[in-house]
C-alpha positions as CSV (number, residue, x, y, z in Angstrom):
1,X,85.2,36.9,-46.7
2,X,88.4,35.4,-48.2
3,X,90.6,33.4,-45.6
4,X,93.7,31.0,-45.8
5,X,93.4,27.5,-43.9
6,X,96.2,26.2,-42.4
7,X,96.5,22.3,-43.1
8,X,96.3,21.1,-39.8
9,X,92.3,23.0,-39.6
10,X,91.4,21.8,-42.8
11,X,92.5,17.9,-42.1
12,X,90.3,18.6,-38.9
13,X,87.4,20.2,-40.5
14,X,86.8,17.0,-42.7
15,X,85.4,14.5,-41.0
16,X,81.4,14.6,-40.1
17,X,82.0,13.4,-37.0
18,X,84.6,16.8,-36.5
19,X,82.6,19.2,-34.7
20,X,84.6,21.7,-37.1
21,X,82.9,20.1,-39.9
22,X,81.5,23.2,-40.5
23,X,83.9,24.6,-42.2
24,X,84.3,22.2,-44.4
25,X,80.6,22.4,-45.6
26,X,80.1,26.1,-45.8
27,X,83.2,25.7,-48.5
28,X,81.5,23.6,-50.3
29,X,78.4,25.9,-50.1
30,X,80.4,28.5,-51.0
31,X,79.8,30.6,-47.9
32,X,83.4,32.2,-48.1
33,X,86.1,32.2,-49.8
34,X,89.5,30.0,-49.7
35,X,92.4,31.5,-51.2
36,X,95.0,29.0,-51.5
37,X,98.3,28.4,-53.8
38,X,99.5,25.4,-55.3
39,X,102.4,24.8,-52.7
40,X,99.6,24.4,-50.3
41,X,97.5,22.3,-52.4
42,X,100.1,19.9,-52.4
43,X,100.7,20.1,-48.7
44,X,96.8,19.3,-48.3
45,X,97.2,16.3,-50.5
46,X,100.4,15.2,-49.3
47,X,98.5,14.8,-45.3
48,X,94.9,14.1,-46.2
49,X,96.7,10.6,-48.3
50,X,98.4,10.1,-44.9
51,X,95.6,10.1,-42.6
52,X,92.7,9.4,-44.9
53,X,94.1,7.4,-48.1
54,X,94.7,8.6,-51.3
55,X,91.4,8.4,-53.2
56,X,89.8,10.7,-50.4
57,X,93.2,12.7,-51.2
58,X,92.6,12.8,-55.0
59,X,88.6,13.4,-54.3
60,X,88.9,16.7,-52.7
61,X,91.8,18.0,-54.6
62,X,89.8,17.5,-57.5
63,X,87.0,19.3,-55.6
64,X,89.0,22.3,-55.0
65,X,90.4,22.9,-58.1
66,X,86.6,22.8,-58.8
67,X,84.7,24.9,-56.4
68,X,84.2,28.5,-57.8
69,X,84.7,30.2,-54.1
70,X,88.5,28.3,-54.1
71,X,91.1,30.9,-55.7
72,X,94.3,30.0,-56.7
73,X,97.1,32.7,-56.3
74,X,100.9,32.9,-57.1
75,X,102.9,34.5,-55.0
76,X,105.5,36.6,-56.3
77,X,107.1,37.7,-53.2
78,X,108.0,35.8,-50.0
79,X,107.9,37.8,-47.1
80,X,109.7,35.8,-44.6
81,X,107.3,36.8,-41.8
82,X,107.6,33.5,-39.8
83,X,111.2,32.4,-38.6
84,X,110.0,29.5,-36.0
85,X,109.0,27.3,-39.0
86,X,109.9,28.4,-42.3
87,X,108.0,26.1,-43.9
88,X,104.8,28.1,-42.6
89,X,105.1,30.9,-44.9
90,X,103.6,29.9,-47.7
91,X,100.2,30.2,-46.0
92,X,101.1,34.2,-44.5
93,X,102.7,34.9,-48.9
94,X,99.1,33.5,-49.6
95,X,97.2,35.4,-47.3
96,X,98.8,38.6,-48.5
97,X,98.6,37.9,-52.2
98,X,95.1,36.7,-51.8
99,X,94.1,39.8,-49.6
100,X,92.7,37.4,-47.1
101,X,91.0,38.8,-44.3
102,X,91.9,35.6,-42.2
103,X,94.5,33.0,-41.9
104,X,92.7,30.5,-39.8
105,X,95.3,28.3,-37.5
106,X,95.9,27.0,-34.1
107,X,99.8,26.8,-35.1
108,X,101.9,29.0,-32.5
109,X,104.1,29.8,-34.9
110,X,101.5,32.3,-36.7
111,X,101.6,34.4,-33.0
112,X,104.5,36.4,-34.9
113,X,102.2,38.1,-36.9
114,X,100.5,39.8,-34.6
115,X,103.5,42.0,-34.2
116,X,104.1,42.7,-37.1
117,X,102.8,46.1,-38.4
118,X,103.3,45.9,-42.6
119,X,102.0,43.6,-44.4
120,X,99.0,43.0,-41.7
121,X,97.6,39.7,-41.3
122,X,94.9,38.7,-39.4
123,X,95.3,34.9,-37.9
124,X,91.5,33.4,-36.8
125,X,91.5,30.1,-34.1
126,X,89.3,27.3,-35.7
127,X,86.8,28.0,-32.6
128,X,86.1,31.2,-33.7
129,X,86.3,31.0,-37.7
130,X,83.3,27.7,-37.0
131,X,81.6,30.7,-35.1
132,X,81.6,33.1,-37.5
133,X,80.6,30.1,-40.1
134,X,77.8,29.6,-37.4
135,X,76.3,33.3,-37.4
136,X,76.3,33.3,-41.2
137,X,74.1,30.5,-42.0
């Protein structure tokens, strides 16, 4: 399974103390795939340094770039799909070039999707994506 994180669920997912920890582990275990570009590298590091500090930042940058299950893509076309926050489609371009099966986010902005027919995107709530996680260990 290939799925795109949104920021906000992957700042969440890294505490221990999160109880959607989960996710963050069954990367690391390499339990499914992320797909992810480097716009939205740089959007991870940009708020992890912000609410965690900049070596913790640096640490798991460096860890993505490492982890075989973490794919980079470049998108090539931008779709536009999201009006309400522009700044939101990178993760719906990285979705679609990545052919994720899942853009996991609790961001309203993503409800859009749903009606639209071509490209289809799938977008998974963090309560249900730490579910699946759950059923697959």
């Amino acid at each position: 399974m290939t799925v795109v994180i949104d920021c906000n669920i992957f700042v969440m997912c890294l505490t221990s103390r999160s109880p959607y920890h989960i996710i963050y582990k069954a990367l690391v275990l390499g339990k499914y795939n992320l797909a992810i570009t480097g716009e939205i590298l740089l959007e991870y590091e940009e708020i992890i340094q912000q609410k965690y500090g900049v070596s913790t930042a640096n640490a798991l940058i460096a860890l993505l770039k490492e982890l075989p299950n973490v794919n980079f893509y470049t998108t090539h076309y931008k779709w536009h799909l999201i009006n309400a926050d522009a700044d939101d489609n990178k993760y719906s371009d990285c979705a679609i070039a990545g052919g994720a099966n899942y853009l996991v986010t609790e961001d309203k902005h993503f409800d859009i999707l749903s009606t639209i027919d071509f490209p289809k995107l799938a977008t998974l709530p963090i309560d249900k994506f730490a579910a699946m996680l759950l059923q697959v260990e």
